[in-house]
mmCIF file as Biopython writes it, N, C-alpha, C and O atoms, coordinates in Angstrom:
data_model
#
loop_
_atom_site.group_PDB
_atom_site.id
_atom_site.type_symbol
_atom_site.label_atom_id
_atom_site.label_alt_id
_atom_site.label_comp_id
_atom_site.label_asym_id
_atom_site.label_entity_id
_atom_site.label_seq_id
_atom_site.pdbx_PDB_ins_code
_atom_site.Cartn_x
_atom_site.Cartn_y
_atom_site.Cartn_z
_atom_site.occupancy
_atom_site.B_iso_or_equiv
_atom_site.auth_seq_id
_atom_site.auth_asym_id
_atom_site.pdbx_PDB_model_num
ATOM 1   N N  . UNK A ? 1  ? 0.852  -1.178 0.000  1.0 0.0 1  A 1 
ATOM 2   C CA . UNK A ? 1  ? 0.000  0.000  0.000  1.0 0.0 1  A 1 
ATOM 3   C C  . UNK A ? 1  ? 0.901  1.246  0.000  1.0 0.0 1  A 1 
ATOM 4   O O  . UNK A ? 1  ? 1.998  1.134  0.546  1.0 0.0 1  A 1 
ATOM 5   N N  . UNK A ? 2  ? 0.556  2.422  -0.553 1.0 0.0 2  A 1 
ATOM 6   C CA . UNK A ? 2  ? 1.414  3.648  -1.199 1.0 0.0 2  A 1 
ATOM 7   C C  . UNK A ? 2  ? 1.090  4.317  0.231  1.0 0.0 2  A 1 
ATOM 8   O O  . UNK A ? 2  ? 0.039  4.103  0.833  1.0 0.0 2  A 1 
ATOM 9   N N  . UNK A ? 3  ? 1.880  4.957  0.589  1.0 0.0 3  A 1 
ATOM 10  C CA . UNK A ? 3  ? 1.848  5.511  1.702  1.0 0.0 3  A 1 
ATOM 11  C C  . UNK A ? 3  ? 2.354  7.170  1.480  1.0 0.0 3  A 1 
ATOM 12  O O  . UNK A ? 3  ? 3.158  7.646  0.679  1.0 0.0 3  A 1 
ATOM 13  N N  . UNK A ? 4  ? 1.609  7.743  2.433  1.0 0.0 4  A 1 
ATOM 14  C CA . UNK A ? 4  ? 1.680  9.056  1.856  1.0 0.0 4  A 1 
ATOM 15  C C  . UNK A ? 4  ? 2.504  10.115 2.105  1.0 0.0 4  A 1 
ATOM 16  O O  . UNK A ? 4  ? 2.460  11.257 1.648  1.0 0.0 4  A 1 
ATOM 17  N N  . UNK A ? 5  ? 3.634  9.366  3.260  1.0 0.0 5  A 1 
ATOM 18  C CA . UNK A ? 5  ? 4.728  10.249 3.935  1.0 0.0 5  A 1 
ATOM 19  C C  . UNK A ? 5  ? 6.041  9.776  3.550  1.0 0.0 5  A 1 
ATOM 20  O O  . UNK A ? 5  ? 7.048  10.483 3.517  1.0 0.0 5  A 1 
ATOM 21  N N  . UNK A ? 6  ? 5.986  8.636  3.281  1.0 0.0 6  A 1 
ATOM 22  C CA . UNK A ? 6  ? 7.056  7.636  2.993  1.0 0.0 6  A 1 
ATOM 23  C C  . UNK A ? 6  ? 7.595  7.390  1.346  1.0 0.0 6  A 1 
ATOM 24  O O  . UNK A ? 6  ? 6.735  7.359  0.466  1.0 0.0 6  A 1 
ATOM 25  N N  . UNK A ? 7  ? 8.437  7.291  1.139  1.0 0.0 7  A 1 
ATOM 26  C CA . UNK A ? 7  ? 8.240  7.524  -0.889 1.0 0.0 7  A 1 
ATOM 27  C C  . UNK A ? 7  ? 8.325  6.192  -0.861 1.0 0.0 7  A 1 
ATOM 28  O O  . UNK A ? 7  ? 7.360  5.501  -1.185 1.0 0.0 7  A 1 
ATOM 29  N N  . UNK A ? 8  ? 9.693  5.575  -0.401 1.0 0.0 8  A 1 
ATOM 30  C CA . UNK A ? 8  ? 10.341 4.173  -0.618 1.0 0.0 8  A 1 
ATOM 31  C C  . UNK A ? 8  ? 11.203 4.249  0.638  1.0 0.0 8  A 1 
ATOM 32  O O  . UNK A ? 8  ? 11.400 5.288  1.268  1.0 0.0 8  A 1 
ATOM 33  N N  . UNK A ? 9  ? 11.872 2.628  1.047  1.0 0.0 9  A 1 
ATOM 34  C CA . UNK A ? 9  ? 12.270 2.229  1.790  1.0 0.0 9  A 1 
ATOM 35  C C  . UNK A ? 9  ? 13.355 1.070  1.779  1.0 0.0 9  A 1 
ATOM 36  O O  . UNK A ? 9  ? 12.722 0.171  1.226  1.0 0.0 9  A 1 
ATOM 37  N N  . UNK A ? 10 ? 14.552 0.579  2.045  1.0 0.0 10 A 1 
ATOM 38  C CA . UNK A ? 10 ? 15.499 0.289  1.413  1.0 0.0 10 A 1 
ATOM 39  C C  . UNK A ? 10 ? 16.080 -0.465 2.638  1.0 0.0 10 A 1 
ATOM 40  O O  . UNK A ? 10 ? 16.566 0.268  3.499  1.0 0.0 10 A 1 
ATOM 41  N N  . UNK A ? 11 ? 16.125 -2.106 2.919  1.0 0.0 11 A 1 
ATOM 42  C CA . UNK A ? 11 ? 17.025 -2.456 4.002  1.0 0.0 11 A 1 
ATOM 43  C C  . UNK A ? 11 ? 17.887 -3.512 3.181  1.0 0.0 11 A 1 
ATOM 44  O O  . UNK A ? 11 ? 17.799 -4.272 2.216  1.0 0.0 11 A 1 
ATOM 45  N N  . UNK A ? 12 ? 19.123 -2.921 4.545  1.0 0.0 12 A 1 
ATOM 46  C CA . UNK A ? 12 ? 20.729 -3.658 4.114  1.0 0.0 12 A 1 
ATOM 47  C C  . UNK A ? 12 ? 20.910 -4.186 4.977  1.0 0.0 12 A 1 
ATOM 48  O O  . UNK A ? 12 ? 21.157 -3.575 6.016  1.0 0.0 12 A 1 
ATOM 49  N N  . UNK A ? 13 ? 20.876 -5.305 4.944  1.0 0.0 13 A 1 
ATOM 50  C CA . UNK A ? 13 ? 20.779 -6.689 5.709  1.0 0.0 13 A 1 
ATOM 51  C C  . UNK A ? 13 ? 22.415 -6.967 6.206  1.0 0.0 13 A 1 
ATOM 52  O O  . UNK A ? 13 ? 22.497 -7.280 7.394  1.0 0.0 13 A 1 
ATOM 53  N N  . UNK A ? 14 ? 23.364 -6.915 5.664  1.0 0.0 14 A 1 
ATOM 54  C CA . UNK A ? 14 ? 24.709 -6.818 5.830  1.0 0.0 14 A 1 
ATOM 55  C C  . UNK A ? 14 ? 25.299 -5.732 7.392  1.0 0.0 14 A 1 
ATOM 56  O O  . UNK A ? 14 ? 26.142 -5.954 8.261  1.0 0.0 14 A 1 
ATOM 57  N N  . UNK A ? 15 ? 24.522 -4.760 7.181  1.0 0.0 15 A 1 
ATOM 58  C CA . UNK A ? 15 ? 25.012 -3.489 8.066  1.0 0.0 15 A 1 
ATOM 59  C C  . UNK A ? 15 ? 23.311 -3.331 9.202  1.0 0.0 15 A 1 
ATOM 60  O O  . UNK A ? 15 ? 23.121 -2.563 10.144 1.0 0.0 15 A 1 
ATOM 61  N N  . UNK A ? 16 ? 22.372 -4.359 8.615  1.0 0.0 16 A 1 
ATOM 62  C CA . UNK A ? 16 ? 21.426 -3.631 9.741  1.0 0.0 16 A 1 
ATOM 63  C C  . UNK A ? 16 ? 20.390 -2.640 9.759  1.0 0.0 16 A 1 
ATOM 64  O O  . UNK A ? 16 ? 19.423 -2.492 10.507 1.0 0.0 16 A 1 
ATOM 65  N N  . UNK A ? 17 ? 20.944 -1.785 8.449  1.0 0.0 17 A 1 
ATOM 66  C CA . UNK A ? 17 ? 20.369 -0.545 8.075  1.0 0.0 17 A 1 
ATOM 67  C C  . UNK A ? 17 ? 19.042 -0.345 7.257  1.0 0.0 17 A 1 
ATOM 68  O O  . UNK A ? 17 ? 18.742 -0.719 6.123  1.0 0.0 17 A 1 
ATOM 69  N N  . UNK A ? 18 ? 18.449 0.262  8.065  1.0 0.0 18 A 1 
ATOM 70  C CA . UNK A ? 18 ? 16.786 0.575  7.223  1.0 0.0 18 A 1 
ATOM 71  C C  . UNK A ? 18 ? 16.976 2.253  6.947  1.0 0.0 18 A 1 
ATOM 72  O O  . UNK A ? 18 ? 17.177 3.232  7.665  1.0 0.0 18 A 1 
ATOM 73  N N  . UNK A ? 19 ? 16.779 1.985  5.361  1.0 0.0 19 A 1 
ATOM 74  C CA . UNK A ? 19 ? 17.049 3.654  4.678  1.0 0.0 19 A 1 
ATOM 75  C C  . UNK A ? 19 ? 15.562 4.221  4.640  1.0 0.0 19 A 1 
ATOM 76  O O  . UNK A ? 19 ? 14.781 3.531  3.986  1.0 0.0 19 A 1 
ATOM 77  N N  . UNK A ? 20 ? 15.126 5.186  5.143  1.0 0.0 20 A 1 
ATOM 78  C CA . UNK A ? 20 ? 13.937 5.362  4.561  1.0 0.0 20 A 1 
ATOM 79  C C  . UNK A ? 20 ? 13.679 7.025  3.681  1.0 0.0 20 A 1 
ATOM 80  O O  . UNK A ? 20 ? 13.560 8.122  4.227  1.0 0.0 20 A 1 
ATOM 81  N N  . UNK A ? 21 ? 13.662 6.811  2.665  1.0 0.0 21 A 1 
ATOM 82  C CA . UNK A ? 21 ? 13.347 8.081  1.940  1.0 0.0 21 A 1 
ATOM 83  C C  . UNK A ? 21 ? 11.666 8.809  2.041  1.0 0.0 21 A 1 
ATOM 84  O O  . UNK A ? 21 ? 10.624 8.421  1.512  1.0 0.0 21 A 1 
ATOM 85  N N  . UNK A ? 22 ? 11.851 9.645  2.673  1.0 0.0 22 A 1 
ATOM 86  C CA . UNK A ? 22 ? 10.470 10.542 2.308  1.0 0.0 22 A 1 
ATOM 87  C C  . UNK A ? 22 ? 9.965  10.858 1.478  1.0 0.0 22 A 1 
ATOM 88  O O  . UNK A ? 22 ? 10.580 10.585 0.447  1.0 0.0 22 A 1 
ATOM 89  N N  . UNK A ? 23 ? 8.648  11.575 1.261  1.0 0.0 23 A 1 
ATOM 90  C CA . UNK A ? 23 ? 8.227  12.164 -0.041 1.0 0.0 23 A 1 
ATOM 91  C C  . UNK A ? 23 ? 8.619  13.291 -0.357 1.0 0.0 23 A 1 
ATOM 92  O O  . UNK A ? 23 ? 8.638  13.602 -1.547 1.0 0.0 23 A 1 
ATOM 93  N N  . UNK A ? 24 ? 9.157  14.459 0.945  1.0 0.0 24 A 1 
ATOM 94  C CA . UNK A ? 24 ? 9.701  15.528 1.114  1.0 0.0 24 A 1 
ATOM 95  C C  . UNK A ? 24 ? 11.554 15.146 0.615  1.0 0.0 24 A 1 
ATOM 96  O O  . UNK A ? 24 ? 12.353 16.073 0.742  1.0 0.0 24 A 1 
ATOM 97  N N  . UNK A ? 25 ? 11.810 14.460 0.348  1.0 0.0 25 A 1 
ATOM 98  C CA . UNK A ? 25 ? 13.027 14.032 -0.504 1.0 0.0 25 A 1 
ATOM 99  C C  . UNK A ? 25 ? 14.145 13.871 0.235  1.0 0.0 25 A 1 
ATOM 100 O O  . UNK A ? 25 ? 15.268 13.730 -0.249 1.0 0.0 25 A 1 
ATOM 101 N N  . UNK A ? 26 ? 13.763 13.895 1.933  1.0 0.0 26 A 1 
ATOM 102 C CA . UNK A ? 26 ? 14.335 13.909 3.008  1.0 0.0 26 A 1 
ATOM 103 C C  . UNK A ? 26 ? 14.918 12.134 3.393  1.0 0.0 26 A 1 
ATOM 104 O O  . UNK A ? 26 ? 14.061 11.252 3.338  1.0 0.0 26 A 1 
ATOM 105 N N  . UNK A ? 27 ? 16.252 11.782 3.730  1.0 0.0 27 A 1 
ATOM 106 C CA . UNK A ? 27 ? 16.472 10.542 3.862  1.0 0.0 27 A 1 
ATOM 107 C C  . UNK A ? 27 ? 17.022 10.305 4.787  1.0 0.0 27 A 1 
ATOM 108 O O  . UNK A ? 27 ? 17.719 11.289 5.037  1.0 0.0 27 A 1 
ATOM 109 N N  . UNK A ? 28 ? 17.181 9.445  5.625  1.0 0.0 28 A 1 
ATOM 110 C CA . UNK A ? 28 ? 17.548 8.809  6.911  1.0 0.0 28 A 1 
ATOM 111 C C  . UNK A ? 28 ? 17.595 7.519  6.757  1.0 0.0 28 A 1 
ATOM 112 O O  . UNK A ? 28 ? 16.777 6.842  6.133  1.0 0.0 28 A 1 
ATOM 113 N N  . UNK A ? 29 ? 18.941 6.990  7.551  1.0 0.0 29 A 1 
ATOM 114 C CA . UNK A ? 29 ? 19.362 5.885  7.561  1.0 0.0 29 A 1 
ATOM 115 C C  . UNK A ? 29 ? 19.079 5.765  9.081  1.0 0.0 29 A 1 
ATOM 116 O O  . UNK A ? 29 ? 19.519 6.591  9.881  1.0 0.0 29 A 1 
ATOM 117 N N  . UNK A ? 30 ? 18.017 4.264  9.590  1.0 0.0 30 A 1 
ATOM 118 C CA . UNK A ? 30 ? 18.065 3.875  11.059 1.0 0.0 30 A 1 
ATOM 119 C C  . UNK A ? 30 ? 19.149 2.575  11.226 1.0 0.0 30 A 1 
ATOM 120 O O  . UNK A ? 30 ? 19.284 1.658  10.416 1.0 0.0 30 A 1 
ATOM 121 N N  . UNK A ? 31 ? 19.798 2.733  12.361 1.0 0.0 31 A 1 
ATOM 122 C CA . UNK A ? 31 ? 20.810 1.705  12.182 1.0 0.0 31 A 1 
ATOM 123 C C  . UNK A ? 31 ? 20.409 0.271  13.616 1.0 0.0 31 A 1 
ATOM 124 O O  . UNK A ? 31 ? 19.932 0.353  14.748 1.0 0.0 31 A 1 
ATOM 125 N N  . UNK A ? 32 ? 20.843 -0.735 12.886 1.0 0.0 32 A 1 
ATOM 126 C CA . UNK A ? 32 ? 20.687 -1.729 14.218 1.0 0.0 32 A 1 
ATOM 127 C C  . UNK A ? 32 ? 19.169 -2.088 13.814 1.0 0.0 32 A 1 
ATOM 128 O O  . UNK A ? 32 ? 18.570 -2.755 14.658 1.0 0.0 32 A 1 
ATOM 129 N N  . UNK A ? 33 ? 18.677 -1.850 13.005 1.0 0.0 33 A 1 
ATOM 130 C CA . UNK A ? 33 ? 17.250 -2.499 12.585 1.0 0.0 33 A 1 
ATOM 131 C C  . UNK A ? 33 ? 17.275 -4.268 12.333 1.0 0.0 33 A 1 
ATOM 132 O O  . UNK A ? 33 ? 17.743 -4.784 11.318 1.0 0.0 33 A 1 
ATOM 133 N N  . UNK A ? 34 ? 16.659 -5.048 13.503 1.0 0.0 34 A 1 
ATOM 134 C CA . UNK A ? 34 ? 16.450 -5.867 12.591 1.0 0.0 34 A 1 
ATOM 135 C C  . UNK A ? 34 ? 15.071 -6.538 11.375 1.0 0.0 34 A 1 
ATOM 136 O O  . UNK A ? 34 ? 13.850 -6.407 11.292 1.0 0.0 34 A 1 
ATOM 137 N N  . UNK A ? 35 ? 15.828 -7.053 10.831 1.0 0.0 35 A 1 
ATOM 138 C CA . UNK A ? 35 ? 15.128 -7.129 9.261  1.0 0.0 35 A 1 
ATOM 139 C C  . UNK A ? 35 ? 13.898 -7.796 9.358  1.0 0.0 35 A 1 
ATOM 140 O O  . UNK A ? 35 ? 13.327 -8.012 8.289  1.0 0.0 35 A 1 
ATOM 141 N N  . UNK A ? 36 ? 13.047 -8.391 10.988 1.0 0.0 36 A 1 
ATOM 142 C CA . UNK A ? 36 ? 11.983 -8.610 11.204 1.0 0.0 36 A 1 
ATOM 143 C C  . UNK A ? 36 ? 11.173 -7.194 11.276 1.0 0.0 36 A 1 
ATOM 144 O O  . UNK A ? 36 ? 10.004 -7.029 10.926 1.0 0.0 36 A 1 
ATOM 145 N N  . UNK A ? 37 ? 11.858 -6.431 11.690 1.0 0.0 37 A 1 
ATOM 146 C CA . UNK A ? 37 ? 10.786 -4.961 11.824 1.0 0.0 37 A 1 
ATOM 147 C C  . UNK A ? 37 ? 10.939 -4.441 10.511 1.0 0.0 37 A 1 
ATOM 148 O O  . UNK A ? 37 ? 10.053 -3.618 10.278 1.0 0.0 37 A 1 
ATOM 149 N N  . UNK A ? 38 ? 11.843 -4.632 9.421  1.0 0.0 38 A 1 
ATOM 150 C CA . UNK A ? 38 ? 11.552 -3.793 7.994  1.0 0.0 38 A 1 
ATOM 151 C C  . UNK A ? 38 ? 10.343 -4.771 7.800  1.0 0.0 38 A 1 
ATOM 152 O O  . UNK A ? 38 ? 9.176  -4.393 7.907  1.0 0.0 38 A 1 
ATOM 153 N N  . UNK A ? 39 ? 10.732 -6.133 7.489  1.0 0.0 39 A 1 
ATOM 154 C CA . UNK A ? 39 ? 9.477  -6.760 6.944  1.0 0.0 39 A 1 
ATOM 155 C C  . UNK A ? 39 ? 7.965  -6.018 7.526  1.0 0.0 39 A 1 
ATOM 156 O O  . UNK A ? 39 ? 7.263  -5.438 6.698  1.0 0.0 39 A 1 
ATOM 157 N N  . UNK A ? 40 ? 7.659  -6.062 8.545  1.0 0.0 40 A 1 
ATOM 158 C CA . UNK A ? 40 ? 7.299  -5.867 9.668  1.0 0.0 40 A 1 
ATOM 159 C C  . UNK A ? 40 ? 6.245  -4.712 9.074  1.0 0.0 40 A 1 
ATOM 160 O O  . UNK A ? 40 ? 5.026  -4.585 8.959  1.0 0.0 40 A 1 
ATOM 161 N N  . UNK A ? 41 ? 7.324  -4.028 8.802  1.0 0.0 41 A 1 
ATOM 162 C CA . UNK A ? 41 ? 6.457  -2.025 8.201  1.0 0.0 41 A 1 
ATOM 163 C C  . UNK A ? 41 ? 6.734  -2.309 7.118  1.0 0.0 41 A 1 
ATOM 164 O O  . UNK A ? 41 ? 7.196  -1.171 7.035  1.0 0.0 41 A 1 
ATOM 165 N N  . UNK A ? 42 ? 7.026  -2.964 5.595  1.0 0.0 42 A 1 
ATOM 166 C CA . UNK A ? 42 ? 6.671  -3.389 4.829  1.0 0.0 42 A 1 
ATOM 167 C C  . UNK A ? 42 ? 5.327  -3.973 4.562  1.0 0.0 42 A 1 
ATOM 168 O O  . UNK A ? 42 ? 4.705  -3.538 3.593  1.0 0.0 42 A 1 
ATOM 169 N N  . UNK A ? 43 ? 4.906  -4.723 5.159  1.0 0.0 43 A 1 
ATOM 170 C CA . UNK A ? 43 ? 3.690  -5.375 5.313  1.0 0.0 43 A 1 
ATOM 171 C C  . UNK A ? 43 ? 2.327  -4.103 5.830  1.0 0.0 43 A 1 
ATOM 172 O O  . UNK A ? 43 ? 1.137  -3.945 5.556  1.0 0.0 43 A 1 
ATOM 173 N N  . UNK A ? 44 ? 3.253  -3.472 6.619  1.0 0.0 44 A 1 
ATOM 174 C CA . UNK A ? 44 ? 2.024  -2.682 7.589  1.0 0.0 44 A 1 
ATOM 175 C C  . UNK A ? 44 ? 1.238  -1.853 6.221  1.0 0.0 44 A 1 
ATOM 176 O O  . UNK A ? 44 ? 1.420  -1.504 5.054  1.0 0.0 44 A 1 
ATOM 177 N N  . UNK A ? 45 ? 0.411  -1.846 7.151  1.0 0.0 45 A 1 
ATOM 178 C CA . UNK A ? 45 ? -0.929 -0.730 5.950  1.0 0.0 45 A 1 
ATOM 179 C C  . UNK A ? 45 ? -0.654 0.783  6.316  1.0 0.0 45 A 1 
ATOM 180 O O  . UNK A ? 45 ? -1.149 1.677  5.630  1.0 0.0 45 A 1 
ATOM 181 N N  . UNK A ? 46 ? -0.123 0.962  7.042  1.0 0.0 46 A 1 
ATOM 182 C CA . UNK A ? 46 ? 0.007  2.522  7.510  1.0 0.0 46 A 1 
ATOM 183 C C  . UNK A ? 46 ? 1.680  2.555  7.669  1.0 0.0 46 A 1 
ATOM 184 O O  . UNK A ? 46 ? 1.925  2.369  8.861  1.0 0.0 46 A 1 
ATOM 185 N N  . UNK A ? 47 ? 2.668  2.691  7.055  1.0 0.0 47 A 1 
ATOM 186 C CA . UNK A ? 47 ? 4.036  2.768  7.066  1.0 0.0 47 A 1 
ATOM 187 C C  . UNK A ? 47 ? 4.485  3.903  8.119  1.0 0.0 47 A 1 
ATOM 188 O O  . UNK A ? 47 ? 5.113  3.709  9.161  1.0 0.0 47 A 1 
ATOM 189 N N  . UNK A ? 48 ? 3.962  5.288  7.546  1.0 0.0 48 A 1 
ATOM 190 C CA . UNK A ? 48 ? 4.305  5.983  8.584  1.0 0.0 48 A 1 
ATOM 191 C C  . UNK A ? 48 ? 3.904  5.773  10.156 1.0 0.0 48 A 1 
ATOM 192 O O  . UNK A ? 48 ? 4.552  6.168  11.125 1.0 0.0 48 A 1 
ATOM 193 N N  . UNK A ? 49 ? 2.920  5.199  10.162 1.0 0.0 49 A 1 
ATOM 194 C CA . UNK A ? 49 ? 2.369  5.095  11.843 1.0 0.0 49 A 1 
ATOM 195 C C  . UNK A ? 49 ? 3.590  4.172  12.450 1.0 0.0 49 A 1 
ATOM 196 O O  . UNK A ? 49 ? 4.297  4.226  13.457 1.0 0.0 49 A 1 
ATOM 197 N N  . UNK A ? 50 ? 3.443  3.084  11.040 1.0 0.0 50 A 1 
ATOM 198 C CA . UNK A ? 50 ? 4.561  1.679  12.659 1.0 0.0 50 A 1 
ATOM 199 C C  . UNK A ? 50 ? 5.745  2.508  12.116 1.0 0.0 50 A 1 
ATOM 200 O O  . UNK A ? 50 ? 5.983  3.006  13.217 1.0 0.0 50 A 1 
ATOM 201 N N  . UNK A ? 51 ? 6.628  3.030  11.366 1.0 0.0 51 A 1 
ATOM 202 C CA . UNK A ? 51 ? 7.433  4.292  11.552 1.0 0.0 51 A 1 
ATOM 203 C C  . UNK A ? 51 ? 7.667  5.094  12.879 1.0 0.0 51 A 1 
ATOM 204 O O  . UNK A ? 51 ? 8.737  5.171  13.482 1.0 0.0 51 A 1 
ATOM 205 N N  . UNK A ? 52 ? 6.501  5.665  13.217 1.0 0.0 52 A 1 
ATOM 206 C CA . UNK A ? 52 ? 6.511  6.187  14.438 1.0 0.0 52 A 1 
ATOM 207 C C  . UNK A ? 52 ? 6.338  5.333  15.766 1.0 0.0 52 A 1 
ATOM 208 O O  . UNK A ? 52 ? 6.674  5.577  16.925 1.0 0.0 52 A 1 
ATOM 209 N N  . UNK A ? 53 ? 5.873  4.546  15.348 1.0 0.0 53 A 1 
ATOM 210 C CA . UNK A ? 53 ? 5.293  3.644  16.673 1.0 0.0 53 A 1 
ATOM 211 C C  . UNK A ? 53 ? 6.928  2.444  17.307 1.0 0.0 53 A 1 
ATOM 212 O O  . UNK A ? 53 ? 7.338  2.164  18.433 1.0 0.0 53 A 1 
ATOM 213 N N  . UNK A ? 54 ? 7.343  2.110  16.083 1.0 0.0 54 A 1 
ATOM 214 C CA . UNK A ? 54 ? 8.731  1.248  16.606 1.0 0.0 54 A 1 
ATOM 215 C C  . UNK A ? 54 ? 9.896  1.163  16.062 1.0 0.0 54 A 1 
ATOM 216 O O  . UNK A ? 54 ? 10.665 0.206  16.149 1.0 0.0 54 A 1 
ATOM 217 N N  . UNK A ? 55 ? 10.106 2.432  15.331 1.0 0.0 55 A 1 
ATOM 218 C CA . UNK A ? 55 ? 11.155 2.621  14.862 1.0 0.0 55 A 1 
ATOM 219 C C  . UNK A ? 55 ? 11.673 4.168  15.603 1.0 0.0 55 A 1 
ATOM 220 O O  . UNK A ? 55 ? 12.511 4.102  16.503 1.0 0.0 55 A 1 
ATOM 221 N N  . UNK A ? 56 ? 11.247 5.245  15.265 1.0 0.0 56 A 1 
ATOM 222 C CA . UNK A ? 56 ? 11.330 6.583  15.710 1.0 0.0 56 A 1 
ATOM 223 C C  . UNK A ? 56 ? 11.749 6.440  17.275 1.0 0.0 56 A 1 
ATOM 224 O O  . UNK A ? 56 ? 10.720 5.987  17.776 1.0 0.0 56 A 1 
ATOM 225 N N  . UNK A ? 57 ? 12.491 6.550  18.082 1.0 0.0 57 A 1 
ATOM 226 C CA . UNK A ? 57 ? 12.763 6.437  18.987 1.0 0.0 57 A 1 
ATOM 227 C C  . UNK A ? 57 ? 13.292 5.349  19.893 1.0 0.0 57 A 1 
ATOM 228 O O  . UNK A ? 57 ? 13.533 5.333  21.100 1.0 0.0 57 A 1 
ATOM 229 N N  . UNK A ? 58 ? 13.369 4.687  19.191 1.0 0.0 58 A 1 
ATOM 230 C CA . UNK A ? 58 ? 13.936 3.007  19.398 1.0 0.0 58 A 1 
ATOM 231 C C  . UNK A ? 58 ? 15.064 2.617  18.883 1.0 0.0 58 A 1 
ATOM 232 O O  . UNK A ? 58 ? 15.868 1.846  19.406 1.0 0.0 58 A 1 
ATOM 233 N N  . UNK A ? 59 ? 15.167 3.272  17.591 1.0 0.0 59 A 1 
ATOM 234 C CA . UNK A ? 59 ? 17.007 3.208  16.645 1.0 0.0 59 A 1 
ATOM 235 C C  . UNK A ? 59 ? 17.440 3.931  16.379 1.0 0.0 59 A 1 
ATOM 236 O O  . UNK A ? 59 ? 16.894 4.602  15.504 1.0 0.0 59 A 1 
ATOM 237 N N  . UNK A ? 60 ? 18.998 4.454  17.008 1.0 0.0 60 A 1 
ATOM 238 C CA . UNK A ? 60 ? 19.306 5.002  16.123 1.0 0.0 60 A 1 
ATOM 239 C C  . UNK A ? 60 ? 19.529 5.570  14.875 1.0 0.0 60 A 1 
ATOM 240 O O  . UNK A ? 60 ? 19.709 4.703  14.020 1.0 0.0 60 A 1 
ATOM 241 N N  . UNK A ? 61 ? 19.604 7.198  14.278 1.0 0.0 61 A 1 
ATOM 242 C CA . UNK A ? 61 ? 19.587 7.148  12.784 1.0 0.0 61 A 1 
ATOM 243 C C  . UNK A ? 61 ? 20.474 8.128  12.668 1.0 0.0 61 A 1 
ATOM 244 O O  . UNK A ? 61 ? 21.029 8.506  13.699 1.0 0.0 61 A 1 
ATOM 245 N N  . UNK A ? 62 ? 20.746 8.642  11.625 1.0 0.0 62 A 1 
ATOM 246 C CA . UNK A ? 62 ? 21.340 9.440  11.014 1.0 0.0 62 A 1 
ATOM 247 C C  . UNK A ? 62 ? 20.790 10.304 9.837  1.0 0.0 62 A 1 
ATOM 248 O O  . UNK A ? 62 ? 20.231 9.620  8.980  1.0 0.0 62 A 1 
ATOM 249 N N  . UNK A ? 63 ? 20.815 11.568 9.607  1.0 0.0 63 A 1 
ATOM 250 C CA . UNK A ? 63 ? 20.038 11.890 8.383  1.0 0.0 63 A 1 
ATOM 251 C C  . UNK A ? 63 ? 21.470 11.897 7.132  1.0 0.0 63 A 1 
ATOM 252 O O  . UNK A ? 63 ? 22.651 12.235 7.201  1.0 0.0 63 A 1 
ATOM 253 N N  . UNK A ? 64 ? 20.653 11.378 6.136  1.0 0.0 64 A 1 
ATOM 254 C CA . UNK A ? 64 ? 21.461 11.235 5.001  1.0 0.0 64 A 1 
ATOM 255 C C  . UNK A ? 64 ? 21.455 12.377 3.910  1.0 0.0 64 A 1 
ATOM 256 O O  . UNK A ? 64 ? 22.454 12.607 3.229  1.0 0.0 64 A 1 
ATOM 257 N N  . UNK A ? 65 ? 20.280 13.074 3.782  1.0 0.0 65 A 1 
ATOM 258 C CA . UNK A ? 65 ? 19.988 14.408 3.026  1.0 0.0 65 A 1 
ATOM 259 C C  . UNK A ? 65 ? 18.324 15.087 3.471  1.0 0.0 65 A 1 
ATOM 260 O O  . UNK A ? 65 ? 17.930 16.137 2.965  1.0 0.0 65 A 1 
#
């Protein structure tokens, strides 16, 4: 499902890392993700909510641009 805050979303299984690009063209890398919670908000119907709900404050990130 297209989500309306989120553009696309990108995990690197090697390093941990869940990239998530905005629609505002804004990008952040969360680090230490594991790849049960990308699936996880992949699946979800509302991306931005489980975004906020178990990622946002739970992993570290970094902004990328």
């Amino acid at each position: 499902m297209p989500s309306s805050v989120i553009l696309t979303m990108h995990y690197y299984p090697a390093v941990s890392t869940l990239r998530v690009i905005f629609v505002t063209g804004m990008i952040y890398d969360y680090k230490n993700v594991p790849e049960k919670i990308y699936k996880e908000m992949k699946a979800s119907s509302s991306k931005g909510a489980y975004l906020n709900q178990h990622i946002k404050g739970w992993f570290d990130y970094k902004k990328v641009s």
